[in-house]
C-alpha positions in Angstrom: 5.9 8.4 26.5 5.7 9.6 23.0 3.9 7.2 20.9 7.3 6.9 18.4 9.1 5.9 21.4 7.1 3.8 23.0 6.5 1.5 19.5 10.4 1.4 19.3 10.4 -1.2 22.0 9.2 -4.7 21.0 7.9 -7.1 23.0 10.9 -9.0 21.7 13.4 -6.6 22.5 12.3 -7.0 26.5 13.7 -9.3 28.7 12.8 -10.5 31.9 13.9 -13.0 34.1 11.5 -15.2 36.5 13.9 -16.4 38.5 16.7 -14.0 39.7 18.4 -13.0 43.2 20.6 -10.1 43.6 22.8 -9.2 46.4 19.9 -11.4 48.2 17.1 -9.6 46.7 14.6 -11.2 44.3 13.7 -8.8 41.6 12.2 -11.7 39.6 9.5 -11.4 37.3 8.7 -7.1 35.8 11.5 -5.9 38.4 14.2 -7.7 36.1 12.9 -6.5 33.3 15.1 -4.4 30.5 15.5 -3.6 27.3 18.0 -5.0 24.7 20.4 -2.9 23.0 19.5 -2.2 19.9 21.6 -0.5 16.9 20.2 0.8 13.7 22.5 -0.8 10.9 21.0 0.2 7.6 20.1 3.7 8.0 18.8 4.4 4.8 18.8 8.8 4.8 17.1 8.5 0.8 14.4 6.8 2.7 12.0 10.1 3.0 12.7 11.2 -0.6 12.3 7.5 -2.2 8.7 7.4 -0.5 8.3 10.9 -1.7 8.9 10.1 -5.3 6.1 7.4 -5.1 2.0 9.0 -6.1 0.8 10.0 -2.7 4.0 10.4 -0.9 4.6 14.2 -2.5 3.5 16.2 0.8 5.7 13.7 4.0 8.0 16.1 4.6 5.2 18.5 5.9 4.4 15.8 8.7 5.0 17.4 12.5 3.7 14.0 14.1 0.9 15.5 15.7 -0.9 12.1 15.8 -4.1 13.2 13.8 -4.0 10.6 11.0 -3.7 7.8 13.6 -5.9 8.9 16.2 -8.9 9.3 13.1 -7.3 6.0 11.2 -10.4 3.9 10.8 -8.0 0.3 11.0 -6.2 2.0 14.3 -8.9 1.6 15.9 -9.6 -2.1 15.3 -5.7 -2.8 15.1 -3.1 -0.4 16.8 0.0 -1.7 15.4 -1.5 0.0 12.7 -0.3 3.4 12.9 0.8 6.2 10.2 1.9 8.5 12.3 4.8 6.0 13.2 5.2 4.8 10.1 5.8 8.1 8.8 8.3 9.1 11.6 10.3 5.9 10.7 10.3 6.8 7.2 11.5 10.5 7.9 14.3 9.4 9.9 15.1 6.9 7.5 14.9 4.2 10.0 13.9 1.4 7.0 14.7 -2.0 9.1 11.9 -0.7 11.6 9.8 0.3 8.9 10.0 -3.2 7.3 8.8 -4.9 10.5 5.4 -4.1 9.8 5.7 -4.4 5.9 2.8 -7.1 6.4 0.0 -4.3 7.7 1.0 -1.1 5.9 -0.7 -2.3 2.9 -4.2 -2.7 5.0 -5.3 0.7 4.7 -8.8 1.1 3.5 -8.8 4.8 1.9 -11.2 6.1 4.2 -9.5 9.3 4.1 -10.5 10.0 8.0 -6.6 10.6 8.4 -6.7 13.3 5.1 -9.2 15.2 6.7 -7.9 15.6 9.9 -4.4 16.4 8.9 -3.8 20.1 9.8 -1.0 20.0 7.0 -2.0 19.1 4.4 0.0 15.5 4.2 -2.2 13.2 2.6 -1.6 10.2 5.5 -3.7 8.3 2.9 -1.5 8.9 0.1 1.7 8.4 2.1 0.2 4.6 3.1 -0.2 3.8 -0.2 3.0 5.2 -2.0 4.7 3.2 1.5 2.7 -0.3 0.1 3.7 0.4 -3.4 7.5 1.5 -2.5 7.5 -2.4 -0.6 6.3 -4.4 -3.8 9.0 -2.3 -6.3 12.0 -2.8 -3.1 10.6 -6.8 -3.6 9.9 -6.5 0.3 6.3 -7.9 -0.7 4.8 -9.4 -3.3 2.2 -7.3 -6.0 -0.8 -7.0 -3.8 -4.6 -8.1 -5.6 -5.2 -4.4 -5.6 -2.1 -3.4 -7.1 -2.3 -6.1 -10.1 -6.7 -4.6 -10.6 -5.0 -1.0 -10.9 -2.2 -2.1 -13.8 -5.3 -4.3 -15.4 -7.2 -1.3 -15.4 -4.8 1.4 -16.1 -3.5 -1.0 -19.4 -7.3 -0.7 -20.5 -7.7 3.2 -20.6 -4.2 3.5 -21.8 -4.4 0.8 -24.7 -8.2 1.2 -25.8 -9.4 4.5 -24.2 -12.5 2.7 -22.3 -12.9 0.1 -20.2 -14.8 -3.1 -20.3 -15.8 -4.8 -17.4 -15.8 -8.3 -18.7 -12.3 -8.2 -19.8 -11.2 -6.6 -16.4 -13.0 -9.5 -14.4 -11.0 -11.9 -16.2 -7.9 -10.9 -16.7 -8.1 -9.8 -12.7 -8.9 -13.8 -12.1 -6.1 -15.0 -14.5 -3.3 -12.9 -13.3 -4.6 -13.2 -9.5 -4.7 -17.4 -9.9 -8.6 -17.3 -8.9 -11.3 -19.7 -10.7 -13.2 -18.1 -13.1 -16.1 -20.3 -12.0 -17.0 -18.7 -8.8 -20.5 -18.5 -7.2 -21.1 -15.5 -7.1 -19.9 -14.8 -10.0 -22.1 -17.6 -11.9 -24.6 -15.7 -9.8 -24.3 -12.5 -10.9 -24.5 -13.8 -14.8 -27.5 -15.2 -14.6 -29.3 -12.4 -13.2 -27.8 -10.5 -16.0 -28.9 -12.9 -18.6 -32.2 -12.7 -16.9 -32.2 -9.2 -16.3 -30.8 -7.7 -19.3 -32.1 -7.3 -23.0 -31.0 -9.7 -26.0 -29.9 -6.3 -27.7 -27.5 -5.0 -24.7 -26.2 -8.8 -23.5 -25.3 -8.9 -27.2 -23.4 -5.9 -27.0 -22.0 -6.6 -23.5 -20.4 -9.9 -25.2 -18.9 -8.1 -28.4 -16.9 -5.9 -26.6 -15.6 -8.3 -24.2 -14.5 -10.8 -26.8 -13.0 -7.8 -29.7 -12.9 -4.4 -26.9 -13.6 -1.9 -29.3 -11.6 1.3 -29.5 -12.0 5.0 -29.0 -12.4 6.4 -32.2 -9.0 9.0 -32.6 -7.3 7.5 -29.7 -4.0 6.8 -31.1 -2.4 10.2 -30.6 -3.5 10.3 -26.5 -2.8 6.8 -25.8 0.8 7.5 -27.0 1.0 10.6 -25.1 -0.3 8.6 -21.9 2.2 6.3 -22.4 5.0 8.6 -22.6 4.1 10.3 -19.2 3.9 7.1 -17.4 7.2 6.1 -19.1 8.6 9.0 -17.3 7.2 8.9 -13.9 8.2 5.3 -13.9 11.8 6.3 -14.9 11.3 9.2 -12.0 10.2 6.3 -9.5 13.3 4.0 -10.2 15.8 7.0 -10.3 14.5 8.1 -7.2 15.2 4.5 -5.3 18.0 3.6 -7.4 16.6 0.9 -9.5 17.9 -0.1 -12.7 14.6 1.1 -15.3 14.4 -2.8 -16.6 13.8 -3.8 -13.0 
């Protein structure tokens, strides 16, 4: 059976009775088992191009569900419910219900990029499971995930000051992710830093974390980078019909 058939029929969607005669013949147990009816009641046809508006997503419609990405996918083979290749056949036929069943396991893709290379088309499974994960959090289907809320802390960075500082990342990732700042490792890791490191460079390491210095000249490109991700934001919500403040 193909593998976007099979995964169309839940366990919950079978029924099977353990105690039933017919006509005087007991077909109790598998020989009474069938399958629900089941009706697809929020086709959504935008579905493909909404993903495909999303970074990552640009190359779906390429996808002949040869299986590649999910027989390479390095979380298939510990999980099988995890599965692009379905994923992506649900998206393409705009079947979004389905596709929300498993909104809790699309986001567990590790980037391996097994599924990339083995892609004879050139889809970029890799890219399609994460515009899918970041398509759920702006549909409010699931909450930002921790990686999501490092990627805006560390975007804001490079866009606002032209450099990073690794400090400031740490802390606002802990503040805006509700962890203690006070872990152990991390308690850890600063005293072999302070034991490690020179007066001269901790020094340094402090000053920029408490007043994040600039890139000299930066103004003009950090206006420009804001402008394009203005744009591709306003590109995002027009493509799934979301109001811009949203």
């Amino acid at each position: 059976m193909p593998i976007h058939e099979k995964s169309l029929i839940r366990p919950e969607n079978l029924s099977t009775h353990d105690n039933l005669v017919i006509d005087g013949v007991d077909v109790s147990g598998d020989f009474s088992t069938f399958i629900r009816s089941r009706v697809v009641t929020d086709y959504n046809e935008n579905l493909q191009d909404e993903i495909a508006a999303m970074p990552g997503g640009e190359y779906i419609h390429r996808c002949w569900q040869c299986g590649s990405c999910t027989n390479s996918c390095t979380v298939n083979a510990e999980n099988p419910d995890f599965n692009p290749r379905y994923w992506i056949y649900l998206i393409r036929m705009g079947m979004e219900s389905e596709l929300l069943r498993d909104k809790d396991i699309i986001w567990q893709c590790v980037s391996c990029n097994k599924c990339t290379s083995a892609c004879p088309r050139d889809v970029v499974p890799e890219g399609v499971m994460k515009a899918t994960a970041h398509w759920l959090e702006m549909k409010g289907h699931t909450p930002k995930s921790n990686s999501l809320i490092f990627d805006e802390i560390f975007t804001d960075q490079v866009v606002e000051y032209g450099r990073i500082e690794d400090g400031r990342v740490l802390m606002e990732f802990m503040k805006k992710t509700d962890q203690p700042l006070l872990q152990d490792w991390l308690v850890d890791l600063v005293k072999k830093l302070v034991s490690g490191l020179p007066l001269k460079a901790l020094s340094k390491m402090g000053w920029s974390t408490l007043f994040h210095p600039k890139t000299s000249d930066w103004s003009k490109a950090r206006d420009a980078l804001r402008e394009h991700i203005a744009e591709e934001k306003a590109k995002q919500h027009e493509a799934l019909g979301m109001d811009p403040a949203e």
